[in-house]
C-alpha positions as CSV (number, residue, x, y, z in Angstrom):
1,X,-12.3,15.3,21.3
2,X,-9.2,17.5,21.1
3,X,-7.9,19.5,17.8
4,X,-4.8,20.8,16.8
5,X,-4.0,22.5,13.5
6,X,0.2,23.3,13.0
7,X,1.2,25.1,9.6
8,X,4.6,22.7,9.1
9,X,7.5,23.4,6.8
10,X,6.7,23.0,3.1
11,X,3.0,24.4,3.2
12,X,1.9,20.8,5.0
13,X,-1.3,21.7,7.1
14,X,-1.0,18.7,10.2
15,X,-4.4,18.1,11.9
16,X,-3.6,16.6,15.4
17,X,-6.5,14.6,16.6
18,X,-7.4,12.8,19.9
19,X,-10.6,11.1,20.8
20,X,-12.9,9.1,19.8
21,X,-14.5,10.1,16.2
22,X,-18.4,8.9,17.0
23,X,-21.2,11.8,17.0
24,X,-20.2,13.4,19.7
25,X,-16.6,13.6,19.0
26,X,-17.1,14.3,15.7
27,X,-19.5,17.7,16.6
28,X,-17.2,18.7,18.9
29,X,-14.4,19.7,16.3
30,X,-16.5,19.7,13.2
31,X,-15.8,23.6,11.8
32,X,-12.4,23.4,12.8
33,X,-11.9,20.5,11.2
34,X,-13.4,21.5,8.2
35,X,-11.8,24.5,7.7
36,X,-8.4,23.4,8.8
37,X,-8.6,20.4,5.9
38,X,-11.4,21.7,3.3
39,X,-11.6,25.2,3.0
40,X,-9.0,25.9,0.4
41,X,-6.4,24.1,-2.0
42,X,-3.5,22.7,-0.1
43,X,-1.6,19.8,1.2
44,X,-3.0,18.1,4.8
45,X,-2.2,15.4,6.9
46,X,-4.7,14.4,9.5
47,X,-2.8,12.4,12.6
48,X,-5.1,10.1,14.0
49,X,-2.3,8.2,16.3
50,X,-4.5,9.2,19.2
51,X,-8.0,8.2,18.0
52,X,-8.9,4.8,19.3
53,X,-12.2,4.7,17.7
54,X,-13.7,6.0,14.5
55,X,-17.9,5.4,14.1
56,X,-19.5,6.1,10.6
57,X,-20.0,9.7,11.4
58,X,-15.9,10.0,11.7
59,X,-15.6,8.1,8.3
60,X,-17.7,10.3,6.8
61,X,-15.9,13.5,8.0
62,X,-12.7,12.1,6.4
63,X,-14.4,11.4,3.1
64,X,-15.6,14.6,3.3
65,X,-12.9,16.4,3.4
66,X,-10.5,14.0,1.1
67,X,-12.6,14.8,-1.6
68,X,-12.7,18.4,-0.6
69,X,-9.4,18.6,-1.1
70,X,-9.0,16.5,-4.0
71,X,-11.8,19.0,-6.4
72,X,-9.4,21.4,-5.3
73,X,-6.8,19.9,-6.4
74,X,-5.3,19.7,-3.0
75,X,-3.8,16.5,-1.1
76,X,-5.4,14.9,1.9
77,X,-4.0,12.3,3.7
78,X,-4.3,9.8,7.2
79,X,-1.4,9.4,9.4
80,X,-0.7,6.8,11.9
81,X,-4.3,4.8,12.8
82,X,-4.1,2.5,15.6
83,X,-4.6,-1.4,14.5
84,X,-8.9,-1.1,15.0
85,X,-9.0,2.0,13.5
86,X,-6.9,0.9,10.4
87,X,-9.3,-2.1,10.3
88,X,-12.3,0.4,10.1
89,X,-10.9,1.9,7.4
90,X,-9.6,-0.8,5.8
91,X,-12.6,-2.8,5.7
92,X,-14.6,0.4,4.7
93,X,-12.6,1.1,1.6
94,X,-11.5,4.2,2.8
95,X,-7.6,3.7,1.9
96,X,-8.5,3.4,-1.6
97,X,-10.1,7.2,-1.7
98,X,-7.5,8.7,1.3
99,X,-4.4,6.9,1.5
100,X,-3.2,5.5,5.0
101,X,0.6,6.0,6.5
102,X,2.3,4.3,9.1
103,X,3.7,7.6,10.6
104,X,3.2,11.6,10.2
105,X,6.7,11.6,8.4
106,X,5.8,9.0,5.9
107,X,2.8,10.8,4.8
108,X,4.2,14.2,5.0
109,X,7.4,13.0,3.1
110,X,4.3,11.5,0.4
111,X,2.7,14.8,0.0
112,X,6.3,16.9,-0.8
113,X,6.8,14.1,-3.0
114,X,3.6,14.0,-5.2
């Protein structure tokens, strides 16, 4: 699984991901992850337009660091799931604790906004 953290305009952290998020996937870019999205207060968007699977593992690194973010008082948010991933996280009830956008600028216009 390949990571890429970018510091965007407006103090936006984007978290580029590709690859499947099972156990594997998931170990491979654990720490970066973590402190790219959880380490401090801010306002993140992880793009996930290039994950085509997401296992129980994955779910429970993005609940991980939504909450994270959220005791912080921070912002944490999904961007762009492909139609099976969505369904995972849909059907998992994950949208209602980390809200879901159709596109990186949707949920980066979201987080300037709130």
């Amino acid at each position: 699984m390949k990571i890429v953290v970018e510091q965007m305009e407006g103090g936006i952290t984007r978290v580029d991901l590709e690859g499947r998020m099972d156990i594997e996937g998931v170990a491979s870019i654990e720490d970066k992850f973590t402190f790219a999205t959880a380490s401090g207060q801010g306002l993140v968007v992880v793009n996930v337009a290039d994950v085509p699977f997401m296992s129980s593992i994955g779910i429970r690194t993005v609940i991980v660091a939504g909450r994270a973010q959220k005791q912080r008082g921070g912002k944490f948010v999904l961007a762009a799931p492909q139609p099976m991933v969505r369904k995972v996280l849909v059907t998992a009830g994950i949208d209602q604790l980390v809200p879901l956008y159709d596109t990186v600028d949707a949920a980066c216009e979201a987080l300037r906004k709130d």
